[in-house]
Residue frames as qw, qx, qy, qz and C-alpha x, y, z in Angstrom:
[[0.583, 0.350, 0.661, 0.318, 23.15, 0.49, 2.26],
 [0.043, 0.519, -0.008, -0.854, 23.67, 3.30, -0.15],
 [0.599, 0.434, 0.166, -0.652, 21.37, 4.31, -2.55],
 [0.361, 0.413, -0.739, -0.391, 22.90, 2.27, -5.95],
 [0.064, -0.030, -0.998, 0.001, 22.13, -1.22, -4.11],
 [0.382, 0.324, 0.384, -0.775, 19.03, 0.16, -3.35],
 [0.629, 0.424, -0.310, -0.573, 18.23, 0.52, -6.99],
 [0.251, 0.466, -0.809, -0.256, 19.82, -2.75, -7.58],
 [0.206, 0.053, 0.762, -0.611, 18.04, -4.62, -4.69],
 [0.551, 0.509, 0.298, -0.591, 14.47, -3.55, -5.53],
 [0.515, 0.590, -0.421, -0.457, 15.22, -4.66, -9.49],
 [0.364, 0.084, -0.927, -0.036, 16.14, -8.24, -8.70],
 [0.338, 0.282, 0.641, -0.629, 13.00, -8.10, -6.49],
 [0.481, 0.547, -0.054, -0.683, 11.13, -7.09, -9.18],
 [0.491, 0.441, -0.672, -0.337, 12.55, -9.78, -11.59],
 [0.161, -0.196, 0.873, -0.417, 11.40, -12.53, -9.00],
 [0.403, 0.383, 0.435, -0.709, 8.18, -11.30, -8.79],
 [0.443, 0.576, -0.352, -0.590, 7.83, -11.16, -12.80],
 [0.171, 0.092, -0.959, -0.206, 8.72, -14.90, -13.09],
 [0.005, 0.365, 0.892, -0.266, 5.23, -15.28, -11.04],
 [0.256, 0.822, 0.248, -0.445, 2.93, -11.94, -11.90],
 [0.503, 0.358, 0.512, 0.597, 2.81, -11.39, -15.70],
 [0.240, 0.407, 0.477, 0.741, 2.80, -7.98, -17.15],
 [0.329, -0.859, -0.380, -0.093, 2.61, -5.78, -14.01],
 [0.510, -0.195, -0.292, 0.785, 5.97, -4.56, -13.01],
 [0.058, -0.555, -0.204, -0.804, 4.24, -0.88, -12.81],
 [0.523, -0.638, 0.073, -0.561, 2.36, -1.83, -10.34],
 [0.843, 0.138, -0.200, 0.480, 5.18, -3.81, -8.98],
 [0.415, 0.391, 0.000, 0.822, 6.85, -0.50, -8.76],
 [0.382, -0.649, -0.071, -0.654, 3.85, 1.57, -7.15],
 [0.722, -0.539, -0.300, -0.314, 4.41, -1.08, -4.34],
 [0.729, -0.148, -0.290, 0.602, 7.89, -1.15, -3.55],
 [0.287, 0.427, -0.083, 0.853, 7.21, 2.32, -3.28],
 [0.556, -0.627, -0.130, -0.529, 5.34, 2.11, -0.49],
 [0.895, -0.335, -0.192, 0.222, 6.95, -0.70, 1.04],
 [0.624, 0.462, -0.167, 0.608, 10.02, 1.82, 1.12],
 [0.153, -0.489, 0.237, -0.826, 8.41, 4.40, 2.71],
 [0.020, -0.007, 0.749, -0.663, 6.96, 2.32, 5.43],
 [0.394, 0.055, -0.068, -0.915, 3.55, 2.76, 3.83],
 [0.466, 0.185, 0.822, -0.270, 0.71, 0.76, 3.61],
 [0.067, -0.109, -0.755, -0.643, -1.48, -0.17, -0.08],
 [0.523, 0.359, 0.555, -0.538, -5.02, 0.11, -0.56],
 [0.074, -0.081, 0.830, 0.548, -5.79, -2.23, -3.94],
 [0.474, 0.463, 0.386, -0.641, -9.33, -1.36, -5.48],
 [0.395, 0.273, -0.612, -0.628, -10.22, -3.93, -8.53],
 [0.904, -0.156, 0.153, -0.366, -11.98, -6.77, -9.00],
 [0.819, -0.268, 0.508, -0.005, -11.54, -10.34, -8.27],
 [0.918, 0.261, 0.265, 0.136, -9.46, -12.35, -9.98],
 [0.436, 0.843, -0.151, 0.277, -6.38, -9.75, -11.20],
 [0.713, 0.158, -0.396, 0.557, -3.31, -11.54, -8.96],
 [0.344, -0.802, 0.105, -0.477, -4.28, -9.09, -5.86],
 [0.805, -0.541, 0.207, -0.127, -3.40, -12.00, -3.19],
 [0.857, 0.338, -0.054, 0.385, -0.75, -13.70, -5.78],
 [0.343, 0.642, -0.334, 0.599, 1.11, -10.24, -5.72],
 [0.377, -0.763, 0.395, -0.346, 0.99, -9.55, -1.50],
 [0.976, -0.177, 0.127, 0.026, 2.16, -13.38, -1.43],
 [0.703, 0.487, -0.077, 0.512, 4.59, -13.26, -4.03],
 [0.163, 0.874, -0.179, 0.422, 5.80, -10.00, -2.63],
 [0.740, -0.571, 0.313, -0.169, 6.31, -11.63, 1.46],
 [0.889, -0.176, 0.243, 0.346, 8.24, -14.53, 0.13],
 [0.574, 0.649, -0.040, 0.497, 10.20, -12.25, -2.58],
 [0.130, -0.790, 0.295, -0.521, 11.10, -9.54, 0.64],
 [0.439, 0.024, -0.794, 0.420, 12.12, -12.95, 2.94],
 [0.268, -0.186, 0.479, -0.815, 9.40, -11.62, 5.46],
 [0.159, 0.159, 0.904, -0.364, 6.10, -13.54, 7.13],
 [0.391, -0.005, -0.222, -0.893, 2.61, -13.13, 5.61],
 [0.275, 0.240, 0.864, -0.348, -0.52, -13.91, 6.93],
 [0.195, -0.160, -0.515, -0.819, -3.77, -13.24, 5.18],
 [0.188, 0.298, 0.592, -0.725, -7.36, -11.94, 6.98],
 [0.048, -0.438, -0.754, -0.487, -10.41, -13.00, 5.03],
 [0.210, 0.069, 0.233, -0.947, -12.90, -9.62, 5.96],
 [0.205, -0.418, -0.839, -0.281, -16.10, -10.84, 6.55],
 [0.219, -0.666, -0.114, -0.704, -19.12, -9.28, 8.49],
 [0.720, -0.684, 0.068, -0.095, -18.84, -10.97, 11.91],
 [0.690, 0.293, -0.363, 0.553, -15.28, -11.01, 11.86],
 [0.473, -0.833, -0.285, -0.012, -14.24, -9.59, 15.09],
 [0.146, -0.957, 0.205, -0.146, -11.32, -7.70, 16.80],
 [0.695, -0.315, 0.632, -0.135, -10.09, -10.17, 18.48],
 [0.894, 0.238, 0.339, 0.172, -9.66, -12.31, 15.27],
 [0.489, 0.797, -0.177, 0.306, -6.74, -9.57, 13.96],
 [0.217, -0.783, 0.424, -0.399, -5.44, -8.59, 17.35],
 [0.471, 0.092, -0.824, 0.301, -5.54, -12.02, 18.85],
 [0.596, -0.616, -0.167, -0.488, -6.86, -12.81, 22.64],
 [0.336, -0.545, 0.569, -0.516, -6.46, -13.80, 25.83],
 [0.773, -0.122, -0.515, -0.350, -7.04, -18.29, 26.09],
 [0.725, -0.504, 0.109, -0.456, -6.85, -20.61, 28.94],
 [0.362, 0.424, -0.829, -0.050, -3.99, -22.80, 29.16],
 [0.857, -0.359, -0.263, -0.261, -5.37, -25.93, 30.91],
 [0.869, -0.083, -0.377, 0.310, -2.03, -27.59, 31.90],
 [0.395, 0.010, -0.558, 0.730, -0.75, -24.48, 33.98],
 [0.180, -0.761, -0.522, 0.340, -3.92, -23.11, 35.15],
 [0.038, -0.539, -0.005, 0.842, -3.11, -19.46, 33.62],
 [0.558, 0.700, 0.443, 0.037, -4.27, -17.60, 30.83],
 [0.583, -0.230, 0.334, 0.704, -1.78, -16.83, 27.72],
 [0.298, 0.606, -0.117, -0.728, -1.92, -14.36, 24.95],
 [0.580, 0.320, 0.695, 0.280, -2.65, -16.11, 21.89],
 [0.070, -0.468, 0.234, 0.849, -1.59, -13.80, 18.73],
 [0.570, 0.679, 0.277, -0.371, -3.60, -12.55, 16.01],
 [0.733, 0.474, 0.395, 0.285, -2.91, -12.80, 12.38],
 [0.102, 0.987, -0.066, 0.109, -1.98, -8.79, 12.54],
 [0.562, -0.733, 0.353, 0.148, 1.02, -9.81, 14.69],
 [0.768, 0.474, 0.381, 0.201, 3.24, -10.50, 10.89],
 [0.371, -0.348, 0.315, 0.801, 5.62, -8.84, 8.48],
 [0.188, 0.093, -0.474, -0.855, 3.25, -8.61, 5.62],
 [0.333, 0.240, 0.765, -0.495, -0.78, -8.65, 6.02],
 [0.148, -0.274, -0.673, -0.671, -3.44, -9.11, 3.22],
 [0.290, 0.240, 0.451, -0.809, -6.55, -7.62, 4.46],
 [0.070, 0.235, 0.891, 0.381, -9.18, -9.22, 2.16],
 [0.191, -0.509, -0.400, -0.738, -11.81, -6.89, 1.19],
 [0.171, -0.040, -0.514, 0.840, -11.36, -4.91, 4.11],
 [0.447, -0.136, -0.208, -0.859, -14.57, -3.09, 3.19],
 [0.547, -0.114, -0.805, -0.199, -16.54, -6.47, 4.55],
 [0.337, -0.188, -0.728, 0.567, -15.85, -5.89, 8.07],
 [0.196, -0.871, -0.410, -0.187, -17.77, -3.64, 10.46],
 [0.148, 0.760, -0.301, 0.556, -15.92, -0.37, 11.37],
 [0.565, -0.692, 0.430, -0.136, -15.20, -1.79, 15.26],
 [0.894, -0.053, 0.361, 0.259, -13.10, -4.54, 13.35],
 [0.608, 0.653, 0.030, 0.452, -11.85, -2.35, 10.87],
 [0.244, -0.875, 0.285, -0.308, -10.32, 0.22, 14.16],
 [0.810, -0.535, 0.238, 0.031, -8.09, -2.51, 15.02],
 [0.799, 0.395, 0.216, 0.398, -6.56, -2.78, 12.22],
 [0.242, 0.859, -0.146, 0.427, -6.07, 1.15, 11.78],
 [0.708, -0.633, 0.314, 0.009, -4.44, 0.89, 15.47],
 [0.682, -0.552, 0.367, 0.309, -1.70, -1.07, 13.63],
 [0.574, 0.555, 0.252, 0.546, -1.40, 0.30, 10.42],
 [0.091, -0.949, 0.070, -0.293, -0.97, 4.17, 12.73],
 [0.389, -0.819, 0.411, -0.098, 0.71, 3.06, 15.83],
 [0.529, 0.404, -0.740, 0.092, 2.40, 0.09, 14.68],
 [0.022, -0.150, 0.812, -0.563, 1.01, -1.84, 17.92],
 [0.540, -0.434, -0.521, -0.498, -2.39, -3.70, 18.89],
 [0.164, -0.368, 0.511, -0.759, -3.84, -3.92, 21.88],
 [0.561, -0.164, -0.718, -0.378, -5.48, -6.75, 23.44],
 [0.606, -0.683, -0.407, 0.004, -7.75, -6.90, 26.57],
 [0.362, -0.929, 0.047, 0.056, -5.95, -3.79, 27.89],
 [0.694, -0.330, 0.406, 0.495, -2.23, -5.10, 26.98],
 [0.417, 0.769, -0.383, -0.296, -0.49, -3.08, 23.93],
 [0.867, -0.062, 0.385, 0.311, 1.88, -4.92, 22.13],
 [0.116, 0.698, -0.382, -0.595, 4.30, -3.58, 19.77],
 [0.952, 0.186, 0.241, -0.031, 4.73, -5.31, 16.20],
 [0.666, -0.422, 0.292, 0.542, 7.45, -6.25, 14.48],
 [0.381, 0.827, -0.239, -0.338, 9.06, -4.14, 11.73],
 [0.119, 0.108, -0.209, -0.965, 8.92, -4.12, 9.32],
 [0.294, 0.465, 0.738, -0.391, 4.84, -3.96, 9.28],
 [0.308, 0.159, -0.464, -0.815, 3.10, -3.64, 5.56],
 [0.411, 0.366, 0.746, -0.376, -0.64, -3.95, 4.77],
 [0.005, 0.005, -0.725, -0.688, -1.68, -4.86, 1.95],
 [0.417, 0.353, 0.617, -0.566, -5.58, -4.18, 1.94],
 [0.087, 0.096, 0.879, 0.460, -7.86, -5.33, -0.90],
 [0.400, 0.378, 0.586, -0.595, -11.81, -4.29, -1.66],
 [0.267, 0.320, 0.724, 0.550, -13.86, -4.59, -4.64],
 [0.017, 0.182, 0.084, -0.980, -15.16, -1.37, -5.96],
 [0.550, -0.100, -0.595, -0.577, -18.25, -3.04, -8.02],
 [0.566, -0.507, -0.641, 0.110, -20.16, -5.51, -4.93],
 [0.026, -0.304, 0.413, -0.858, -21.00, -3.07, -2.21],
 [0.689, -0.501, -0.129, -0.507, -23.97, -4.79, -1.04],
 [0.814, -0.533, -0.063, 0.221, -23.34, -6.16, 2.96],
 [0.587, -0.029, -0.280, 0.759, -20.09, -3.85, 2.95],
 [0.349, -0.838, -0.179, 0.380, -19.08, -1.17, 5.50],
 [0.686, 0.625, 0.009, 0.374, -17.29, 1.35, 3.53],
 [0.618, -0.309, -0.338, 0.639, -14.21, 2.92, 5.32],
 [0.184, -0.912, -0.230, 0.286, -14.11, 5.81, 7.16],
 [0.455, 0.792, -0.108, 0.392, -12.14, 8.51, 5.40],
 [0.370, -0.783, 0.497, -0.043, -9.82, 8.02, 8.72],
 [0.767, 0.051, 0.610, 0.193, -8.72, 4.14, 7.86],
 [0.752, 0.555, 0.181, 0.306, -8.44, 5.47, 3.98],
 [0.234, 0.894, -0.338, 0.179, -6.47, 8.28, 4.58],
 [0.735, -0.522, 0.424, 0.085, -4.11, 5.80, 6.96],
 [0.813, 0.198, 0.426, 0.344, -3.11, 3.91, 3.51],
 [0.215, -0.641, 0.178, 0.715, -0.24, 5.98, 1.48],
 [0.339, 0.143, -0.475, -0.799, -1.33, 5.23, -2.08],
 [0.702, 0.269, 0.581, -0.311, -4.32, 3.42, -3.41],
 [0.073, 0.347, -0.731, -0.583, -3.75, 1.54, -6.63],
 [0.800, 0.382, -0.054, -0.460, -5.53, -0.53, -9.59],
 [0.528, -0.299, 0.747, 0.272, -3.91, -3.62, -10.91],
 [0.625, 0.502, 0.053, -0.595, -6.47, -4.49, -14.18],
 [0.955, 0.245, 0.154, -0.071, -7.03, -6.57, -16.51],
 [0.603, -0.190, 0.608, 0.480, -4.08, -8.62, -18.31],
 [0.352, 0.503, -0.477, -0.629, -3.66, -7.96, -22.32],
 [0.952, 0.148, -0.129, -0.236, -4.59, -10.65, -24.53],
 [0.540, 0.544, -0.529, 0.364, -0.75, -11.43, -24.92],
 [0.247, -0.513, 0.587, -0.575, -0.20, -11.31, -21.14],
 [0.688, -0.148, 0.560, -0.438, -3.11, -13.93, -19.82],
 [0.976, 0.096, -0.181, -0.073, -2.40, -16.14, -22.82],
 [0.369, 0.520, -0.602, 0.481, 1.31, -16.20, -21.22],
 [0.369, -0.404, 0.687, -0.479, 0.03, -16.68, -17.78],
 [0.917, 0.027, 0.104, -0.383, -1.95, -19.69, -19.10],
 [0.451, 0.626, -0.604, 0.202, 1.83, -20.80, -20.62],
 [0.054, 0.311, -0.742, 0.592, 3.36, -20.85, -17.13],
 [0.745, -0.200, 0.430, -0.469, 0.25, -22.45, -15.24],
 [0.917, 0.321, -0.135, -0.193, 0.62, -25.50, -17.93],
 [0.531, 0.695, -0.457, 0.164, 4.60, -25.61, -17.23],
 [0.235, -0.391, 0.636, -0.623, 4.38, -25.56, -13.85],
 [0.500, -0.310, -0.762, -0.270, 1.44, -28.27, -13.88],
 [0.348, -0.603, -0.638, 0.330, 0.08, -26.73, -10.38],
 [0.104, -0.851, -0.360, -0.368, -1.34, -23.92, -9.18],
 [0.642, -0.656, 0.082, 0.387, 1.62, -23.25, -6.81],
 [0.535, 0.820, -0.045, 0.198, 3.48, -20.87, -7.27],
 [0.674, -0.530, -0.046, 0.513, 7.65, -19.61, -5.84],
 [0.388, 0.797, -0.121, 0.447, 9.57, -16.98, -5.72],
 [0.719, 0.108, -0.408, 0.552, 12.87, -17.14, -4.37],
 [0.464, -0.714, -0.212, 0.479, 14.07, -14.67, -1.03],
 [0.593, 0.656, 0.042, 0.465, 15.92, -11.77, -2.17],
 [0.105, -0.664, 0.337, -0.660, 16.11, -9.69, 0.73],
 [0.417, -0.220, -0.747, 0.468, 16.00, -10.58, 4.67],
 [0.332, -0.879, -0.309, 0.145, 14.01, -8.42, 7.53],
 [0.385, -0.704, 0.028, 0.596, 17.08, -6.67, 8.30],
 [0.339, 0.018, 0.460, 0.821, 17.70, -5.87, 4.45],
 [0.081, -0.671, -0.735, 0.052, 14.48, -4.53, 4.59],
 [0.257, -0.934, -0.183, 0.168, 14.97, -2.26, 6.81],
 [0.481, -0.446, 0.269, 0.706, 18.18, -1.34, 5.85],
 [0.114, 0.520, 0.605, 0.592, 16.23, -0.43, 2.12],
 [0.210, -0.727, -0.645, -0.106, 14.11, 1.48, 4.13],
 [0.500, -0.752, -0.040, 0.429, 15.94, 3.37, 6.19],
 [0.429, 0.199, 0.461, 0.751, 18.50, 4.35, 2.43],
 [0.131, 0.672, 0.501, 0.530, 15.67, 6.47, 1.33],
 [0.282, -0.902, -0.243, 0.218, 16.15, 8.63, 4.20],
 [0.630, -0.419, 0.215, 0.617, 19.24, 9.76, 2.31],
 [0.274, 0.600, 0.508, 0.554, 17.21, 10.78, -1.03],
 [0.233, -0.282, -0.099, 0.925, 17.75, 14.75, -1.09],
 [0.055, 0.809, 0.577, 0.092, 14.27, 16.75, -1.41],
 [0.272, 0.269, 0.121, 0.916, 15.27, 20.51, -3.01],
 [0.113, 0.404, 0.281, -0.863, 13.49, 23.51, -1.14],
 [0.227, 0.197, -0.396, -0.868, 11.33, 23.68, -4.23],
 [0.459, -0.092, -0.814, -0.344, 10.53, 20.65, -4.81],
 [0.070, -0.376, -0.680, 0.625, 9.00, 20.99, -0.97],
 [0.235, 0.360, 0.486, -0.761, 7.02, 23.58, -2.26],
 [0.276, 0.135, -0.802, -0.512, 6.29, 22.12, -5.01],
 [0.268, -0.156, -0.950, 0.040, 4.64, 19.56, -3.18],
 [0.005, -0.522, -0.618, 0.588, 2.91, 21.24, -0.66],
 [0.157, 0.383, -0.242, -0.877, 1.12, 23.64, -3.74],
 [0.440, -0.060, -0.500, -0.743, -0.43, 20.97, -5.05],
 [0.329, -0.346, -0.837, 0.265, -1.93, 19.94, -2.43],
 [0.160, 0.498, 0.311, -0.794, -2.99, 23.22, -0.86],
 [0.465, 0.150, -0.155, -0.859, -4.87, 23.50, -4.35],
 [0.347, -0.207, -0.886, -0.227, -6.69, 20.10, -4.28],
 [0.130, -0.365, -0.506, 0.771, -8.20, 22.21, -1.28],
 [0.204, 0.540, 0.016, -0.817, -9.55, 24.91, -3.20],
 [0.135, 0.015, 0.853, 0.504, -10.37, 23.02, -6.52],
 [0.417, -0.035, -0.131, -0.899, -14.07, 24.11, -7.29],
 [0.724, -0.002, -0.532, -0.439, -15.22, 20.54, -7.62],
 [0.613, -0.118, -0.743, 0.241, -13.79, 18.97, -4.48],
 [0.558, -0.691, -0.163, -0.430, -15.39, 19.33, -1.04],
 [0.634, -0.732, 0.231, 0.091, -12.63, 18.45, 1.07],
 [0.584, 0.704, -0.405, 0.023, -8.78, 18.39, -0.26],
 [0.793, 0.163, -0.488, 0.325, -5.71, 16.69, 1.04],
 [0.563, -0.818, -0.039, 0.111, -4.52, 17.02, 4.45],
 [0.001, -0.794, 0.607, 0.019, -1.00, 17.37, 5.26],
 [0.718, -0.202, 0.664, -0.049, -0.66, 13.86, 5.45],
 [0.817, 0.480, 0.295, 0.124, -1.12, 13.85, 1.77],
 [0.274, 0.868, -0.402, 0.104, 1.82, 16.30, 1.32],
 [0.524, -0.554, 0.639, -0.102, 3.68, 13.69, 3.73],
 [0.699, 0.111, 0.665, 0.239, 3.26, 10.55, 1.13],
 [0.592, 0.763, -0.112, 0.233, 4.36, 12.62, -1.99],
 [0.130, 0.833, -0.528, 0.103, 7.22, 13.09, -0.04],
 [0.503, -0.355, 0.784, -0.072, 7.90, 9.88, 1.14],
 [0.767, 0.419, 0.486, -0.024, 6.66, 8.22, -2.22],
 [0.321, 0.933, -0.163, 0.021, 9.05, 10.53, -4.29],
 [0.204, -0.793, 0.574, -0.022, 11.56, 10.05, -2.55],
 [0.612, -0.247, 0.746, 0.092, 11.65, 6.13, -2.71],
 [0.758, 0.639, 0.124, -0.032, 10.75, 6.62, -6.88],
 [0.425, 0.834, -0.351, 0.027, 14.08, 8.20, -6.92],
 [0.301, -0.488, 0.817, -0.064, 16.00, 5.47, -4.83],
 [0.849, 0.082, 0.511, -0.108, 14.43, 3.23, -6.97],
 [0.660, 0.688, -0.021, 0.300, 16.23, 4.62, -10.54],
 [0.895, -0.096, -0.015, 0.436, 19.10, 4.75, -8.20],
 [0.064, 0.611, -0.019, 0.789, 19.06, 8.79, -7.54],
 [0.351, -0.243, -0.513, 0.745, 20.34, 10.28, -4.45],
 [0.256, 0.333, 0.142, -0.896, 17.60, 13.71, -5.01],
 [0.466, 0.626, 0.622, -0.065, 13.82, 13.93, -6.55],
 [0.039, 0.005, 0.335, 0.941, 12.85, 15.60, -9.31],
 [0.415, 0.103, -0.037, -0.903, 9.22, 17.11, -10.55],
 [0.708, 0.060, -0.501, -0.494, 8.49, 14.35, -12.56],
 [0.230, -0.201, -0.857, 0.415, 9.12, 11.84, -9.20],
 [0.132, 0.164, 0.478, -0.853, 6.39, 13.73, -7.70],
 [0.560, 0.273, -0.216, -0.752, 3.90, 14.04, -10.81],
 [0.559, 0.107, -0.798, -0.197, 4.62, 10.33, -11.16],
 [0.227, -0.256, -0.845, 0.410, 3.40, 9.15, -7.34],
 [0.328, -0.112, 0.263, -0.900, 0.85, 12.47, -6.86],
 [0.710, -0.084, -0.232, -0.660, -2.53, 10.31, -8.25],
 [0.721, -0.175, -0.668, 0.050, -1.87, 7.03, -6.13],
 [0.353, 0.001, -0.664, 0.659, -1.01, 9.30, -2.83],
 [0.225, 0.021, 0.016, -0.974, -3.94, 11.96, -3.48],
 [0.299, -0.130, -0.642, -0.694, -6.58, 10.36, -5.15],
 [0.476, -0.380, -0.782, -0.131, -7.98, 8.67, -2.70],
 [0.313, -0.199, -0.453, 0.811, -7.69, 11.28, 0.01],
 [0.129, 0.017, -0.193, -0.973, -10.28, 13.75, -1.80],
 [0.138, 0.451, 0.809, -0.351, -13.84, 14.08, -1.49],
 [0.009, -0.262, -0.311, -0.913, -15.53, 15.64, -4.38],
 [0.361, 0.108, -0.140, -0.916, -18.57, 17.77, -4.75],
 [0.503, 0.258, 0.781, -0.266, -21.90, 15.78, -4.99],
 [0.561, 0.682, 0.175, -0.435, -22.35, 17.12, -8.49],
 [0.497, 0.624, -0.525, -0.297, -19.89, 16.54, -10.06],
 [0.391, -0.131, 0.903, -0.123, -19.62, 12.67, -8.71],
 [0.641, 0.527, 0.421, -0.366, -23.23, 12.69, -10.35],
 [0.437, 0.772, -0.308, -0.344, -21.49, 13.88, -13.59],
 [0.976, 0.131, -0.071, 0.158, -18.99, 11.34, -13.66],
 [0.257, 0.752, -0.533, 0.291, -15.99, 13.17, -12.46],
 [0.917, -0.214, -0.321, 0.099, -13.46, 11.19, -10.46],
 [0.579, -0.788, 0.077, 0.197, -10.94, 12.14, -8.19],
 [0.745, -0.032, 0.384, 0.544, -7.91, 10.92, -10.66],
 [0.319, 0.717, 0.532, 0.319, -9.09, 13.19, -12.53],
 [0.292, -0.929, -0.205, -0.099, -8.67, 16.08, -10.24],
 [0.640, -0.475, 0.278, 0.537, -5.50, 14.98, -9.07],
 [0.725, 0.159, 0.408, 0.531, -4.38, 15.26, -12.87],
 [0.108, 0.886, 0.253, 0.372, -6.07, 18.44, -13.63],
 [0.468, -0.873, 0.141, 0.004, -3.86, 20.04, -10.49],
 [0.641, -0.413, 0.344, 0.549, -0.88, 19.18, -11.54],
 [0.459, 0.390, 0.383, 0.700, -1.30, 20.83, -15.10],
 [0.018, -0.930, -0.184, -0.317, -2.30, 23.81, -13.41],
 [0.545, -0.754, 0.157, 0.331, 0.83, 23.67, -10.81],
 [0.278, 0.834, -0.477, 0.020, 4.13, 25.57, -12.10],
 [0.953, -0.127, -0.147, 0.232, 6.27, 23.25, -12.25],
 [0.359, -0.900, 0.114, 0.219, 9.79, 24.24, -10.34],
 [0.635, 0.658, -0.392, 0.102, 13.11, 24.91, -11.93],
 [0.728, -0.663, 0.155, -0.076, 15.49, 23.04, -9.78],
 [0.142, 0.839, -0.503, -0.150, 19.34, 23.33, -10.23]]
């Protein structure tokens, strides 16, 4: 698939989606850019702002499977991964899959679980594979997680380990509707007269992957490489942050660039592809200072401040 249907592809996706999610194609956008690169989401707002609507909407809009994992505290391994049961009528004992075992997963306030339920997950958001009473499995691809937590209720949650956050390639916001927006979504709930909702297939698995696999054709200029890898090496050094980006964060500006520019239907990145994906691949990856958290600085914040201090390259 070369890079034009790409663009085209992902835009009648997008115009699916839009008959069912008012006044978000942005973040729309932030997610097919993940889903390009193979990446996984981490969605941090509160309830009620079309979080589950959109990973639904999105499964049936990409023609793929979607399950959805309600994170609670005694949730267990075994209730993602799946287990081992007893068949009665031949006397053996079968695998019985987990919810993980899916094209598209909704992790419901992941934050809920307890970190030996949350490691099963990371297991198949890293290796793409789970493992169950000693038995790996592979899953199928294409494998997106959509994870969900609410940044306001933190009492009875386990917050994740800065391994399980750095797993996820951006972390995004959805927020509130405009006035104009949610009196429009009240429109379309009244037209519809139910709370069901459809969007049509656009794509298949194998078109999927065949989307996916395009963006490995998007051309990344020597510069723009170090481009990338500059501002990162100064979220490192930044005065205010105590730990910067790994390389892994230089690894999802490039793979989040790259699928911005196969989404406007460009075969190479530019600066502003990069400046435009840095605070959803970075932000969450950083660990500031204990003063200045106190103060009220935020990580976005940091990210933004590092890119007006990075030259930007000239790139023929």
């Amino acid at each position: 698939m070369n890079l034009a249907a790409v663009a085209e592809t992902c835009s009648q996706l997008q115009d699916a989606l839009e008959r069912v999610i008012v006044g978000k194609r942005h973040i729309l956008e932030r997610i097919l850019w993940a889903m390009l690169s193979e990446g996984h989401v981490l969605i941090e707002d509160v309830p009620g702002v079309a979080k589950t609507l959109i990973a639904k909407s999105f499964a049936a809009g990409l023609g793929l499977t979607f399950r959805r994992v309600q994170f609670t505290p005694d949730l267990l391994p075994a209730d993602i991964t799946g287990t081992h049961v007893f068949d009665r009528p031949t006397g053996e004992f079968r695998v019985r899959r987990g919810p993980v075992f899916t094209n598209v997963l909704l992790a419901d306030e992941i934050n809920r679980a307890p970190p030996k339920t949350q490691s099963a997950l990371l297991e198949a958001m890293q290796e793409q594979q789970a493992t169950i009473e000693g038995e790996t499995f592979r899953l199928e691809r294409p494998f997106f997680v959509m994870a969900t937590q609410n940044p306001i209720e933190l009492e009875g949650t386990y917050p994740l380990p800065e391994a399980q956050v750095d797993r996820f390639l951006m972390r995004t916001e959805v927020g509130y509707p405009s006035r104009d927006e949610e009196v429009e979504i009240l429109r379309r709930r009244r037209l519809r007269r139910t709370d069901d909702t459809f969007v049509p297939p656009v794509t298949t698995r194998e078109q999927v992957r065949e989307l996916q696999a395009a963006v490995e054709d998007v051309h990344l200029d020597p510069a723009i490489e170090a481009y990338i890898v500059e501002i990162v090496a100064s979220t490192r050094t930044h005065s205010q942050v105590e730990i910067g980006a790994s390389p892994r964060g230089s690894l999802a500006l490039l793979k989040l660039s790259r699928a911005r520019a196969a989404l406007a239907g460009r075969d190479f990145v530019t600066p502003d592809d990069v400046k435009a994906v840095a605070i959803p691949a970075l932000a969450h990856r950083l660990i500031l200072k204990p003063d200045p958290w106190i103060r009220g600085v935020r990580t976005p914040g940091i990210v933004a401040d590092v890119l007006n201090r990075t030259a930007v390259p000239k790139v023929p």
